[in-house]
N, C-alpha and C positions, 0 to 999 in steps of 0.2 A: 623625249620620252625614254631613250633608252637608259638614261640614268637611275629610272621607277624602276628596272626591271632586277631582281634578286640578283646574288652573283652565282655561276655553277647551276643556273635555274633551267637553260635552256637545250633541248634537246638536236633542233636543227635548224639553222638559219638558211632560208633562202629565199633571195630578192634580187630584185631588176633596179638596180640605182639608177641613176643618169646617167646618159654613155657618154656626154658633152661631144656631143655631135653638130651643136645650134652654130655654131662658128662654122663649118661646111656647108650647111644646106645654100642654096641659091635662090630659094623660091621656086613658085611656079612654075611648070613648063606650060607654056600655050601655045597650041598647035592648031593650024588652020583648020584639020583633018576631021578630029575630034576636039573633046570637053578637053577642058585644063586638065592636066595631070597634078593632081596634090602632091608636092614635094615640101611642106613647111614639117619643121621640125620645131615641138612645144617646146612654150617659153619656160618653160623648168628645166628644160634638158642642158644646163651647162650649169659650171663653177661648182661640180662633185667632184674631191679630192679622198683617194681610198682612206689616207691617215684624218680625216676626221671621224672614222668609226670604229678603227682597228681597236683601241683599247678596250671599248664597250664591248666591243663583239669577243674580243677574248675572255676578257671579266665575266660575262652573262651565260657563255656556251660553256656547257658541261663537259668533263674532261674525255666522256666517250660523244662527243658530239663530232656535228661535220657543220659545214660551211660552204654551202654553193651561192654564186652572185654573179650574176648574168652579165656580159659587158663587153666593149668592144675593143677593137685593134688599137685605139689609140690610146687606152687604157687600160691595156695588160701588162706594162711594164710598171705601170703605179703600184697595180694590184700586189704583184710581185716584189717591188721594192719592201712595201710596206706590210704584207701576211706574210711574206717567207719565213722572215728570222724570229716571228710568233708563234707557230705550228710544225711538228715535226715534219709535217708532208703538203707542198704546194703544187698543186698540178692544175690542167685546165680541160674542159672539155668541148667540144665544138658540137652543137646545133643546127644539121644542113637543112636547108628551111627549101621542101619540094617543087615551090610555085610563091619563087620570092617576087614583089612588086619586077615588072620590065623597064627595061633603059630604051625607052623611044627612040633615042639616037643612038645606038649601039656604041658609043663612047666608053668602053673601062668594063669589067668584071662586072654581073649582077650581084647585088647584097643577097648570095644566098645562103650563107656562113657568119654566126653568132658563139662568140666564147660564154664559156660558164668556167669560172672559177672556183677551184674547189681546193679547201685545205682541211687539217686534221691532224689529231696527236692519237701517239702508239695509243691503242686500246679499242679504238673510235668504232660506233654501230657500223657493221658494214654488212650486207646480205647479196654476196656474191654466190650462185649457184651454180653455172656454168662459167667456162671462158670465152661464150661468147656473149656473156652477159659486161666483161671487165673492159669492151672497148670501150674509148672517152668518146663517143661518140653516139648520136643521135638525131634520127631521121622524122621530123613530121612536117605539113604544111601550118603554116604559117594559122594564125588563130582566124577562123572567119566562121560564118553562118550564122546556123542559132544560135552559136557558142560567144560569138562578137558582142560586146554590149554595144550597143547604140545612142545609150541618154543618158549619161555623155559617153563617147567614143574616145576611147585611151588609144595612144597613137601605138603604146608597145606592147597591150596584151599580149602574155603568153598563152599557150595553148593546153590546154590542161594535158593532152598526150604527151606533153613534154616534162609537166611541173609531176605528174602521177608515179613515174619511173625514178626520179630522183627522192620524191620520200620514201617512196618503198624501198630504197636501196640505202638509204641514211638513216633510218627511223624504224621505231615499232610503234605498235597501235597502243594509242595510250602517251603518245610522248607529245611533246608541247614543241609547235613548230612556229619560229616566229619570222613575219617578214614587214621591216621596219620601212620599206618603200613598197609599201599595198597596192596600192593603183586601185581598179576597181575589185579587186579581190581575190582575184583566180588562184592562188596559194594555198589562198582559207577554202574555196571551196575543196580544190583536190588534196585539201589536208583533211579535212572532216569527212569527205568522200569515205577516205580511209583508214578511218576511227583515230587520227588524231586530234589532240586539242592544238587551237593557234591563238598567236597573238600575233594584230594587223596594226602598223602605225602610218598614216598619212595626212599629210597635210591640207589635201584640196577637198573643199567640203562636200565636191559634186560626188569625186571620185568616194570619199566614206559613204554618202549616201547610196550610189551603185552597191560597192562592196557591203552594206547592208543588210542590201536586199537581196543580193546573190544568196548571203551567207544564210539567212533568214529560212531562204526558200528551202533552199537545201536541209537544214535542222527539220522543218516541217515536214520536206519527203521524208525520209529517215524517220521518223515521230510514225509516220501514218505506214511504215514498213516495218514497221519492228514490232 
């Protein structure tokens, strides 16, 4: 899809690709104690390569635009290989997640730390107001409750306290946010949350119809508040 999209059209990119993690998981844990512990990791989550998007993503984002894209340890050097030498400025930000899943066998570090990649050229939207607004750094728990969709369950929702602060800090209201790896949608909603417009591209038909209806819902409050 990203080749439909104008070039210079787009205001802010930010998406959750694959972390190509599926090659790590082990499966299950089953424990005599309790229920199985869920450890599968979905079957899309591998064989994402950063240089299959980098020219698009340049092409499409406007010259004061930003680029944030969620991602892990084993693919920060990708990222980096491939956005550095296209954008003036490559940095990254960490997401300390408060009440990450537990290690039943206390075996290794908990996953409570996730990168966000972030690049940009001289000019780029920025709305920094304090210095303690410029650390790369952000603290919330992990997506759950009401806020978790259920039918279907995305194994990586983000938390809209996390996705809210990075458009307000990349974007103005009015600007066209697009995220080319949707999932159930939580981008669109905390982009229209905040008066902007988006464009949502994904491939699995469960997750568009979630993301749908999220987005849906959300136009309607706004409709019946305004």
């Amino acid at each position: 899809m990203l080749p439909q999209i104008p070039s210079a059209s787009i205001d802010l990119i930010l998406t959750d690709p694959p972390y190509n993690l599926r090659a790590y998981s082990t499966g299950n844990i089953r424990l005599s104690w309790r229920k199985t512990v869920n450890n599968d990791v979905a079957a899309w989550d591998g064989a994402f390569d950063p240089s299959m998007v980098v020219n698009e993503f340049v092409r499409i984002l406007k010259p004061t635009g930003n680029l944030f894209a969620f991602t892990s340890y084993n693919l920060l050097g990708h990222w980096h290989e491939r956005f550095d030498p296209k954008f003036d400025t490559f940095q990254f930000m960490v997401w300390h997640k408060t009440n990450p899943p537990p290690k039943i066998r206390r075996a290794g570090f908990l996953n409570s730390c996730e990168l966000i990649v972030c690049a940009w050229n001289k000019g780029h939207t920025w709305h920094f107001s304090k210095q303690r607004m410029m650390h790369n750094f952000i603290e919330s728990p992990i997506c759950m409750g009401r806020e978790r969709w259920r039918d279907p369950v995305h194994p990586t929702q983000k938390p809209l306290k996390v996705l809210r602060p990075l458009i307000e800090l990349a974007s103005n209201p009015g600007d066209v946010v697009l995220d080319p790896f949707m999932g159930v949608g939580s981008t669109g909603v905390a982009a229209l949350e905040l008066g902007r417009r988006f464009i949502g591209v994904e491939i699995d038909p469960a997750y568009v119809a979630a993301a749908r209806h999220r987005l849906d819902a959300g136009n309607r409050g706004r409709t019946n508040t305004e």
